[in-house]
N, C-alpha and C positions, 0 to 999 in steps of 0.2 A: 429763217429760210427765205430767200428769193423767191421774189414772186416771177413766175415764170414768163407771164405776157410782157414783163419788164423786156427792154431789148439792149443787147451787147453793150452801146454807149451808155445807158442808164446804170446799168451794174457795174459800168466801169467807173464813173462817175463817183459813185459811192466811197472811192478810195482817193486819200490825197497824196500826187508823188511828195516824200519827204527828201529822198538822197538816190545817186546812182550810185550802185554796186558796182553795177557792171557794165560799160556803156555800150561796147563791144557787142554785150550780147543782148541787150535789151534786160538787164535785171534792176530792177527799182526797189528802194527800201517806200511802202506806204503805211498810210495811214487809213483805217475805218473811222468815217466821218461820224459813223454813228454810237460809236464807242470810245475813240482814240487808239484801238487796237495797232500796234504794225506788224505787219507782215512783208512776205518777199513778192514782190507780180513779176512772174516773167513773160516773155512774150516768145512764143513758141513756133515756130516756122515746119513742117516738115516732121512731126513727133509722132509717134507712135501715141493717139489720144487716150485706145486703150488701156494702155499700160496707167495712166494718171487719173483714169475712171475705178481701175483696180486701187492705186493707191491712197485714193480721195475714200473709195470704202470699204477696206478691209484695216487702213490706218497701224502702219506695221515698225512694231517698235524699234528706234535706230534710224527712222528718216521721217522727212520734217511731215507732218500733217496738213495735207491740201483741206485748206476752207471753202475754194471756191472754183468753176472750171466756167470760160467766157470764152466762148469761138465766136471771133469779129472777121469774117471775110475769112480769107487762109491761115488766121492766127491765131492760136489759141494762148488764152491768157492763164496763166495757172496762177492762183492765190495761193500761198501757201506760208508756214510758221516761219517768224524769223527765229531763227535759232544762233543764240548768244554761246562765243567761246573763240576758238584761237584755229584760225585754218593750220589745218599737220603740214602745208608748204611753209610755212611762216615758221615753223617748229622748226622744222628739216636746213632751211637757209640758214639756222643757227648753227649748225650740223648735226650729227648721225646720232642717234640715241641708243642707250645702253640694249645689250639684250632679250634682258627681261623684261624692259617696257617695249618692246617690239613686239614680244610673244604676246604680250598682254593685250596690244594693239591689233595685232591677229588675230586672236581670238575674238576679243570685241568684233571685228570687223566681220568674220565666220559665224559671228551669232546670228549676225544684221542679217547674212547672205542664204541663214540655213533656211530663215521665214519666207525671204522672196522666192528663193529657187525651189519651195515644196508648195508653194503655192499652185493651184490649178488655175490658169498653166501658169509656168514656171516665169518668171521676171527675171531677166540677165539685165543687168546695171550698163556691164559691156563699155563703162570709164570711170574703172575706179583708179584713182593716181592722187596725193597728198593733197592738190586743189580741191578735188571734192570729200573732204573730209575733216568734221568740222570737229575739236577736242573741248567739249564743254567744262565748265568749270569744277564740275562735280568729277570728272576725269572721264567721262564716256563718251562715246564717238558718235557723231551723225552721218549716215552718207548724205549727201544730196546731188541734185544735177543729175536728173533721169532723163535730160534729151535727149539722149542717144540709146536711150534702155528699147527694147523689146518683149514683145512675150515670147515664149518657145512652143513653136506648135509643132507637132508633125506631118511630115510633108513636103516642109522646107528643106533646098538643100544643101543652098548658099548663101551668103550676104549679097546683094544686089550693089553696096557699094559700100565704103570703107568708112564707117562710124567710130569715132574713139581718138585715144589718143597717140600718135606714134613712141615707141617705146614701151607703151603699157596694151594696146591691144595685143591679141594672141592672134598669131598669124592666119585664123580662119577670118577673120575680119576682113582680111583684103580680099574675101572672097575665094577662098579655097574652100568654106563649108559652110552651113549652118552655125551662127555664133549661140551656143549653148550656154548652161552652167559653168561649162569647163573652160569657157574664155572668160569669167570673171577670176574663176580659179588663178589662169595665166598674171592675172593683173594683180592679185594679192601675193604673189612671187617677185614678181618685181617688187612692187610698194615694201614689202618684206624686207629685199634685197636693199634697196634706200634708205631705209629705215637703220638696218644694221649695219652699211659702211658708206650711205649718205649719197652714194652713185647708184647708177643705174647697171644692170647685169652687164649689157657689153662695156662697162666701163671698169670695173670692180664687181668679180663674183665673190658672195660671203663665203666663209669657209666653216669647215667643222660639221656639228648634229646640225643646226640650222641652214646649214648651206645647200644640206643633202635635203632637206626640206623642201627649200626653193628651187635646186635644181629640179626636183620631179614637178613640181608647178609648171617649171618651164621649158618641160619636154614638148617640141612641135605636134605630133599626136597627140589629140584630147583625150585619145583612149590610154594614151600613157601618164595621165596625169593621175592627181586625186581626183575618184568618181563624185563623188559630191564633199562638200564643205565640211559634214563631218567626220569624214576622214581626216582632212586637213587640220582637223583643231586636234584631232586624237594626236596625230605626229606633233603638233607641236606641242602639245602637253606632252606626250614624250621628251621633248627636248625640255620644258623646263623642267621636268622631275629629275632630269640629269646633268641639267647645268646651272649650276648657284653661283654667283659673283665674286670674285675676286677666287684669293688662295682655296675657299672650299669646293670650289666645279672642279679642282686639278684633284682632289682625294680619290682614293679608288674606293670601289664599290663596298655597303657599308659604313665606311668611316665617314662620308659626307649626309648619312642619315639623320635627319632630326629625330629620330624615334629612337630613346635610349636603347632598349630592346636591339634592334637592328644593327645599333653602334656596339653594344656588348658583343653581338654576335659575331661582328667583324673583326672586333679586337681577339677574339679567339680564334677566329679560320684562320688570318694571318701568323700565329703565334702558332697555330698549328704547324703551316707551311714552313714556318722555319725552323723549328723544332724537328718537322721530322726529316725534310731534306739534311739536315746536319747530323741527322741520326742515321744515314745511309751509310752501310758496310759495304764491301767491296772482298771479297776474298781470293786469292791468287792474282793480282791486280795492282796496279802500279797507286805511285800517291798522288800522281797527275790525274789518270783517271778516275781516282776517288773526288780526287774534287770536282774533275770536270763533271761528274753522276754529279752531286749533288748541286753543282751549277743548275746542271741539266732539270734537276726536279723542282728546283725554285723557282727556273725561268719558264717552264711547264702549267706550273699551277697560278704562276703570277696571272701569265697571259689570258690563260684559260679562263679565271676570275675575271681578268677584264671585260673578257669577251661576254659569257654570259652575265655581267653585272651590267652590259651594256657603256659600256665606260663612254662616257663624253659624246652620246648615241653614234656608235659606231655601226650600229643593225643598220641605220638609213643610208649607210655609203655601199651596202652590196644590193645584189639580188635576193629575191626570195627573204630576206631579212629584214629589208624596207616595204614587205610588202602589205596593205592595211589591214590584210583578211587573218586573223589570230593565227587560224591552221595551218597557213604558208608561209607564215611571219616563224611559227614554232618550227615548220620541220627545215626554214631557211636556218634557223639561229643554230641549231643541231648540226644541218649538214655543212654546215662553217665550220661547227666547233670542231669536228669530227678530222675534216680537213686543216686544219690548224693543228690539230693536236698530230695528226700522222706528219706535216711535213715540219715540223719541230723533230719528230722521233726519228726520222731519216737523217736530218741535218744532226743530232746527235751521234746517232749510229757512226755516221761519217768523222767527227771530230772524234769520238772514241777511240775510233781506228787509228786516228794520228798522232793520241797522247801516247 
């Protein structure tokens, strides 16, 4: 422990600079003279000191661990862990990474964010972007670089001025509101968005279950977004339980199951489907319209399947079906189905008439 009558240069003294990080912004790789320890010293201008008071003691898994805090004049010096691995810009420069390690990266990232933002009060990061996020060698993620974080009070009901980074803050940053939970949210949609086609949203938007992901990340209302973080991970775990790599994500529902069981069951709803659509009689009726019936009833229950199997997460491209809350999620996926299945049976109706 520091001894407290020590003063700013004493305690800073204690450290020897070994390398610049980052010259730009004052970040030094040091040394503890009294151990050989190293750590990061930044030198902080302008920060939100309580946010690094919270994180110095509450030590929150997923970001580095403040050893030490030194306010010299308007500066404050933040000791903190060097933590060894591969910056995800440095990853990303290589290009865009597969699906499933984005999800996976999401998630890591939604874990980090669910501790800060339930925290009393809450910690908005408010720059999260491939720079600050470090992939350790064990494969797990750090964030770091909280100059620009915040606490969330209430009360507050703008930004006073534009912290972050362009491209990845959420347009209440520029001072249209209070930057909350929900403007990190905005920034794990983009990062999201990079991640899976290597650009930025207004450059390339992803497409598919994950795209409909990020889109609702990166709707302008924060009320339109995910309300907190674990929502966010819920939908993306949606998405990976319904899309697996290569030729198995294109199976439909059931058949792409690891669980025998599930895959048995599939092989017979389908076996059913065709079976008994080809078992369809027709009486007084032509042999056009007998096929087109039994068209009709395969392309019927095909769809249908898809729908409710959630094929390729198609819930997250509508309303009410993308919605995180189960009961609005259920009666969205119903009143799709319901709607799908009537204007299938009109559009039948109609071709019947013309065989």
């Amino acid at each position: 422990m520091p001894n407290m009558s020590q003063t700013a240069s004493e305690l800073l003294s204690a450290y020897q600079p070994l390398d610049e990080l980052d010259a730009d912004h004052g970040v030094q790789l040091v040394k503890r003279l009294s151990d050989g320890h190293k750590f990061v010293m930044k030198g902080r201008r302008g920060v939100d000191r309580e946010v690094y008071e919270e994180l110095k003691q509450k030590r929150f898994t997923g970001v580095p661990v403040i050893e030490q805090l030194i306010v010299q004049g308007d500066t404050l010096y933040v000791i903190e862990e060097y933590v060894t691995g591969v910056c995800l810009r440095k990853i990303l420069d290589q290009g865009k990474i597969d699906e499933q390690l984005t999800i996976k990266r999401g998630r890591q990232l939604c874990a980090i964010l669910a501790k800060l933002h339930t925290n009393q009060p809450p910690i908005v990061h408010r720059d999260i972007k491939p720079d600050n996020i470090i992939v350790r060698p064990d494969g797990s993620i750090t964030l770091i670089d909280f100059g620009a974080a915040r606490l969330d009070r209430p009360g507050v009901v703008h930004d006073t001025a534009l912290i972050g980074t362009n491209g990845y803050a959420a347009p209440e940053q520029y001072g249209f509101a209070a930057s909350s939970p929900a403007a990190d949210i905005y920034a794990v949609g983009v990062l999201l968005n990079e991640m899976a086609t290597g650009q930025l949203p207004s450059q390339r938007h992803e497409d598919g279950a994950l795209g409909a992901v990020i889109s609702r990340c990166l709707r302008m209302d924060p009320h339109d977004r995910y309300q907190d973080v674990g929502q966010l991970d819920t939908a993306l775990q949606d998405v990976a339980n319904h899309v697996s790599p290569g030729i198995n994500g294109w199976l439909p529902p059931g058949l792409r199951s690891r669980k025998p069981l599930i895959f048995f069951l599939g092989i017979i709803w389908y076996a059913i489907i065709c079976l008994g659509s080809s078992a369809i009689t027709l009486e007084g009726g032509t042999e056009s319209q007998l096929i087109a019936m039994r068209c009709f009833f395969f392309t019927l229950l095909i769809i249908e399947t898809l729908w409710f199997g959630n094929y390729r997460g198609v819930w997250h491209t509508l309303p009410l079906s993308d919605s995180p809350r189960r009961g609005t999620r259920l009666l969205g996926v119903v009143l799709w189905g319901f709607a799908l299945f009537a204007t299938l049976f009109i559009a039948m109706a109609f071709i019947f008439s013309m065989v």
